[in-house]
N, C-alpha and C positions, 0 to 999 in steps of 0.2 A: 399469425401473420399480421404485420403491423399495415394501415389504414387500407384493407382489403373492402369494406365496406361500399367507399367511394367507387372505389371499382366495381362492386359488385351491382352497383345500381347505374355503374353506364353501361355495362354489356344488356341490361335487363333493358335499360330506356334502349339502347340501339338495336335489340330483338323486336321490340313490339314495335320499332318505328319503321322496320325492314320488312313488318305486314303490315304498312300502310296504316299504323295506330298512332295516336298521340295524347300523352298522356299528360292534361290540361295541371297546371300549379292549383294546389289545393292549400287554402286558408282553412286554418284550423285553430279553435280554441281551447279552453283547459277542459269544456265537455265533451271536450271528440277525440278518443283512443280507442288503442285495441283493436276490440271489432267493429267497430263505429268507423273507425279511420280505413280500415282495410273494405268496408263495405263503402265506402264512397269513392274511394279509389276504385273499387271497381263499377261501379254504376257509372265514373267519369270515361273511363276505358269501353263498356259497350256502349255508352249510350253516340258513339260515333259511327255504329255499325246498325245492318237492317238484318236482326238477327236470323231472320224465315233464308236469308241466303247465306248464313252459315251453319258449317255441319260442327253436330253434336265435338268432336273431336277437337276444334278450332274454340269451341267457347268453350272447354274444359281447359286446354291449352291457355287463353287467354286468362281467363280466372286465375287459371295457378301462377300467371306470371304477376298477376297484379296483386297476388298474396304475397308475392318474394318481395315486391316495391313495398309493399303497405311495411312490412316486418323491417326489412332495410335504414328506410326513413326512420322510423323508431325507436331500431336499436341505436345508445349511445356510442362512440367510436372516440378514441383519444384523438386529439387535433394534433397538427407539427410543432404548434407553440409551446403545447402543457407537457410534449415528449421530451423537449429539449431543456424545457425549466428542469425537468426531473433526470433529466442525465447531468442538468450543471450540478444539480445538489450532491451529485453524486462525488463532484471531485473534491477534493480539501481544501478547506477555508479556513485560516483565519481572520478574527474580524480584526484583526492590530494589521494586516496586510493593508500597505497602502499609506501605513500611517507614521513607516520611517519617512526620517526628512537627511537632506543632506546635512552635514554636521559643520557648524560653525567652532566645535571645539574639537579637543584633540581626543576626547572620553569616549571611546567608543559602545562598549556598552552600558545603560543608564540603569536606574533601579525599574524603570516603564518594564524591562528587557526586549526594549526594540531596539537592534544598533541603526546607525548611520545609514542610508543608501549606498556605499560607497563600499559598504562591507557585501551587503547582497546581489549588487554589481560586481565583484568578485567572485562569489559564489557561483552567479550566471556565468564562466570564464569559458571561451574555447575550449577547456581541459577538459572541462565536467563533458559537455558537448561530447568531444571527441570520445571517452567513455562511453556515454552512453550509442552514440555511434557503433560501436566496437561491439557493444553485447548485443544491439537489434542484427546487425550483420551473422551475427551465430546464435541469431535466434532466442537467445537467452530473456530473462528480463530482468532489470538492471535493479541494484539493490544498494539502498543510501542508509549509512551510518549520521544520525543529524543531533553533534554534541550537543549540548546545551542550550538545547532549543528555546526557550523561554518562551513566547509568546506566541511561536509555530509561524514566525514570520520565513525565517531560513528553509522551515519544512514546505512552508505552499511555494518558496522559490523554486526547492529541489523538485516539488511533485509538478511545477507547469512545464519544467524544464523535459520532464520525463522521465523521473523518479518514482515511481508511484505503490515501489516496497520499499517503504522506510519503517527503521525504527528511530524513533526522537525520544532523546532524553530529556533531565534535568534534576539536578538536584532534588529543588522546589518544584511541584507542581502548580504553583498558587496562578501562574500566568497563562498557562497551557487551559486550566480550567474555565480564566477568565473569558479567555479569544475562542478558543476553540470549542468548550466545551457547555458553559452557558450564557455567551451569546447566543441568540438564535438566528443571528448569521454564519455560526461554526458552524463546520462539518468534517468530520473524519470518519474518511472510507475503514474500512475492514484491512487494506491492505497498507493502511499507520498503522504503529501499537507505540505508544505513548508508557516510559517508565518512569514513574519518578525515584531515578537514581542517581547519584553521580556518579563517572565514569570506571570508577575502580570497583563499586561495586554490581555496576551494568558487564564490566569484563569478566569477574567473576561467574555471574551469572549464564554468560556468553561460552565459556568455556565449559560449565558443567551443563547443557545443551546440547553444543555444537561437538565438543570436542578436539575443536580445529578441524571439524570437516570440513569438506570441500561447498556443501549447499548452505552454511552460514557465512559464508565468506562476503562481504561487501565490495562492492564496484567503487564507492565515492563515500568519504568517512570526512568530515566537516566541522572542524571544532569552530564554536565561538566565543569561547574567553583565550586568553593567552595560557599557553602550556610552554614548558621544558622541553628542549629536543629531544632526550630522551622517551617522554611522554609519547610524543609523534611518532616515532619510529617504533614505539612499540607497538601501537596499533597500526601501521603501514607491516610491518613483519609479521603480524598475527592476525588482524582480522581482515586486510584486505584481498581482492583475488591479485592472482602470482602473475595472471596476463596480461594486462590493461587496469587495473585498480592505482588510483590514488587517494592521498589524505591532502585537505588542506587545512593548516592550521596557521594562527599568529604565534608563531615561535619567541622566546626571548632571543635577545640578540647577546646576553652572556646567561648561565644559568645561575636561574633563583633574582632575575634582573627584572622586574613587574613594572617596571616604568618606560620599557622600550621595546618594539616586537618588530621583526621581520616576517610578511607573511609571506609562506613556502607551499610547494608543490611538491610533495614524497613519491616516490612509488614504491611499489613493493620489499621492494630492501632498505628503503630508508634513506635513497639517493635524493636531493634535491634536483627536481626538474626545471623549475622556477621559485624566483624571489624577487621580491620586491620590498625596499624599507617603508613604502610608505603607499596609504592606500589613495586613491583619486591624489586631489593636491595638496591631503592631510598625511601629516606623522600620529597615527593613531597609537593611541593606549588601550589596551583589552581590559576590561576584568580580568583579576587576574585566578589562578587555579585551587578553586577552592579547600581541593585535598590537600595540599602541601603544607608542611609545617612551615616555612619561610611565608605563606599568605598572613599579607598585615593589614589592617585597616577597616574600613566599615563595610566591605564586601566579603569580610574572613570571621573563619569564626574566632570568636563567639557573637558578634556581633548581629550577625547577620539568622545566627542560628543553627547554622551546619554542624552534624555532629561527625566528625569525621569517623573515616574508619579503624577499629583495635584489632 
């Protein structure tokens, strides 16, 4: 039982002050413990009483209560401060959290792979909300697909939101390890699992697992580079749940088009629930989809180092 202690030593001081005892503060230094401490504790406890008019029975009583004090005061007890440092540690952290900035340009994600504020401001959307609404109401716990995590900035969004079974990917692990992993302000719980894959061969993987069962299914599935619609929808019909489950991603606005995105709202069949061309007051550009043979430029490979999938 957590700080029973403190308790334990006011029913003990309100016993002995209920027979007219009181049990003086005792100063102590680094020679006085143990049995030293509990024998002064108790010489302070009779030495208020004329012992010839108590009976045997009341000073055995009194002793044993002034041994429960003595023990009490000595034993250590976790305080409320060092309990709740250690339940924070307990939640997900990255250290790149905090350290998007709103964007002055249209590049949404950098080589840092922190994007914009204005991307995770999305992320935080009523939609996700209302999900996870949806699976506390049926008791469930809710389950976030989190693409291209990079820096695990998207991840500690999903997990404050109330996420807190996610799987995050990424191609590259180099950023994930950076923030998350050997900072010693990272922290990831047991119920992250961090892959470094990209997405077609994390689906793969997903499928000879799960099977398409019903308990691998994700509630909220989050890309953050720019994908094909087709891309979307396959993971909105395959790994989302079938009752309340969305994906959001920054779709092209034609395919195989890496310089223009509409980000959209999926549900389960691949219906568009919301769209938007442009994210806050910017027309943002994604990274664009590493796997794709039509990916060109110093974020494709070969450049970058992706070897894609044969």
């Amino acid at each position: 039982m957590k700080h029973t202690k403190p308790v334990l030593c006011c029913i003990i001081f309100c016993t002995i002050s209920s027979t007219s005892a009181f049990l003086s503060p005792v100063k102590h230094n680094n020679d006085v413990y143990g049995h030293n401490m509990n024998m002064m504790l108790s010489s302070k406890l009779f030495s208020r009483y004329d012992h010839n008019s108590m009976s045997t029975t009341d000073l055995q009583r009194r002793f044993f209560l002034s041994q429960i004090v003595a023990t009490a005061l000595l034993l250590p007890y976790p305080s409320i401060a060092s309990e709740s440092i250690a339940n924070e540690q307990l939640k997900f952290h990255s250290a790149a959290y905090g350290q998007e900035e709103y964007t002055n340009s249209i590049v949404a994600s950098r080589d840092t792979n922190i994007s914009p504020r204005e991307v995770y401001d999305t992320i935080a959307s009523d939609y996700l909300k209302d999900v996870l609404n949806a699976v506390s109401k049926e008791g469930g716990v809710a389950r976030a697909l989190d693409v291209g995590a990079g820096a695990g900035v998207s991840t500690e969004v999903l997990y404050r939101l109330g996420f807190h079974q996610i799987d995050a990917l990424d191609w590259s692990g180099k950023a994930w390890q950076r923030y998350v992993v050997d900072d010693p302000s990272g922290y990831c719980p047991s119920t992250v699992n961090f892959y470094e894959l990209d997405d077609e061969r994390y689906l793969d993987l997903w499928k000879s697992k799960y099977n398409n069962a019903q308990e691998g299914l994700f509630d909220v599935i989050i890309f953050n580079f720019a994908v094909n619609e087709s891309k979307a929808k396959q993971f909105a019909t395959t790994l989302i749940n079938k009752q309340h489950g969305i994906v959001l991603a920054p779709i092209n606005t034609m395919n195989d088009y890496w310089l223009k995105q509409n980000y959209k709202i999926m549900d389960s069949e691949g219906r568009a629930l919301w769209s938007t061309a442009d994210v806050g007051a910017w027309s943002v550009q994604f990274q664009p989809d590493v796997t794709q043979d039509t990916c060109a430029g110093v974020w494709c490979a070969p450049f970058n180092g992706f070897q894609k999938k044969r």
